[in-house]
C-alpha positions as CSV (number, residue, x, y, z in Angstrom):
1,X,-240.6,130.2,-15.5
2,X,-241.1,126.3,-14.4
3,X,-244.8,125.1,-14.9
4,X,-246.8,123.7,-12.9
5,X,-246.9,120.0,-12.2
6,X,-249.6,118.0,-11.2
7,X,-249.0,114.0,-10.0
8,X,-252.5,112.0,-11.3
9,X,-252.7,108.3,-10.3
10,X,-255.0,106.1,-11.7
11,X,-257.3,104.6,-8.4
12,X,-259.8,102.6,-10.6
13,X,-259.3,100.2,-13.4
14,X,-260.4,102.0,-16.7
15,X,-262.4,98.7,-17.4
16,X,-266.2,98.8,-18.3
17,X,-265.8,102.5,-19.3
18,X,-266.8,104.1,-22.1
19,X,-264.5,104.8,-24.9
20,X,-263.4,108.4,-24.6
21,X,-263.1,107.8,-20.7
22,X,-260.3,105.1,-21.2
23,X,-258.6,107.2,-24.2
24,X,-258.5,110.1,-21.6
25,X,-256.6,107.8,-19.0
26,X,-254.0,106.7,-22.0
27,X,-253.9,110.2,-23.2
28,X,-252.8,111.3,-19.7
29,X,-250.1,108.4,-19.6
30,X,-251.3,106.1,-17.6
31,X,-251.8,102.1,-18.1
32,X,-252.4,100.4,-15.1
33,X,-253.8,100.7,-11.4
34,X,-251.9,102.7,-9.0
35,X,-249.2,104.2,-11.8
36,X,-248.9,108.2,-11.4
37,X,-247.6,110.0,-13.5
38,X,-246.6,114.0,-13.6
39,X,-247.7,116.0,-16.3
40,X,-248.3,119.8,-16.6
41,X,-250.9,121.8,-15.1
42,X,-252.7,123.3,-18.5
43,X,-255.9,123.8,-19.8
44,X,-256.0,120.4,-22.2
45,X,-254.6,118.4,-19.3
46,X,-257.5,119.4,-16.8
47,X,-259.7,118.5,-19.4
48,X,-258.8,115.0,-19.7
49,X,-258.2,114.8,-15.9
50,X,-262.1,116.2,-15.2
51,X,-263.3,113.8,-17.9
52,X,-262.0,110.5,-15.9
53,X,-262.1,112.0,-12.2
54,X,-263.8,109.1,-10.9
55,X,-261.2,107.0,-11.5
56,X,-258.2,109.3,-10.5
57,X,-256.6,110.8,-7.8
58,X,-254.6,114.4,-8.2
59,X,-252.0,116.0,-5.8
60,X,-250.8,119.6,-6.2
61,X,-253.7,121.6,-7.1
């Protein structure tokens, strides 16, 4: 059974947040501005994805 995916892009520069904001960008892969990466849809992702969510855009909910 295939999970899953979601693609997250980073819309916002992660600069001038808080700490556990930017760790949550790195955690979910991403480094700079307009990068997406795909990760899987799962509990701990949607997590770190709803703590940044200003900064992000997310395709295949």
């Amino acid at each position: 059974m295939a999970t899953k995916q979601l693609k997250v892009t980073l819309k916002k520069s992660v600069h001038g947040q808080i700490a556990n904001i930017a760790q949550s960008v790195r955690g979910l892969g991403l480094r700079k501005r307009h990068q997406t990466v795909t990760v899987a849809d799962t509990p701990e992702i949607r997590g770190l994805i709803r703590t940044a969510r200003h900064l992000l855009a997310v395709q295949g909910e």
